[in-house]
N, C-alpha and C positions, 0 to 999 in steps of 0.2 A: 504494500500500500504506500501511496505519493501522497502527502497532504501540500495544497498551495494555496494561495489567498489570492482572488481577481480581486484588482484595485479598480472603482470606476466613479463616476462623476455620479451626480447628486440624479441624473437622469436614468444610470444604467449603464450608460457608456463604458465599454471597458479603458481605460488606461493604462494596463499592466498587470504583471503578475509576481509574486514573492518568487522565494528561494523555495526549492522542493523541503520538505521536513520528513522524517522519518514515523513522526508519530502526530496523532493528534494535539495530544500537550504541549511538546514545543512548538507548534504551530501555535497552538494558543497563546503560549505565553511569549514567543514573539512578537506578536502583533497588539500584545498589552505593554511591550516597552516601545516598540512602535510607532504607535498609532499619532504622536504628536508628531514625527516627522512626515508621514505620509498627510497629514493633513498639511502640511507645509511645502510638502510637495503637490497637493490639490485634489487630493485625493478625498473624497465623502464618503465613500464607504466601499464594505469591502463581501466576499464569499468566503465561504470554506469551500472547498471541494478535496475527497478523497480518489483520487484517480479524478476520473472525468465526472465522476457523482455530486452532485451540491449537498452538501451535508445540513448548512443554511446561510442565509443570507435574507437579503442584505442585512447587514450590520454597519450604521448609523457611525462615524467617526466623530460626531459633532456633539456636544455636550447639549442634552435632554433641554428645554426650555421652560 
């Protein structure tokens, strides 16, 4: 199993993709020290996917209001 994170704009748009991870959890917890650079780089939000599967998404980069 490949875990990646699609990076995409506020619309869906992809922009990008992580580094492959080995597991769930560090996928997770990469993208929880993260998530302030990718938003810096413009990025809104993001998937999981395990292989080609969406595990879930989107997931919100922007703090709740």
């Amino acid at each position: 199993m490949t875990w990646t994170w699609t990076y995409e704009k506020a619309d869906g748009t992809v922009v990008g993709r992580s580094e492959v991870f080995d597991n769930r959890g560090d996928a997770e917890s990469w993208v929880g020290e993260a998530f302030g650079e990718l938003l810096d780089d413009g990025v809104d939000q993001v998937r999981l996917f395990d292989g080609e599967a969406e595990v879930y998404g989107p997931m919100s980069l922007h703090p709740e209001s």
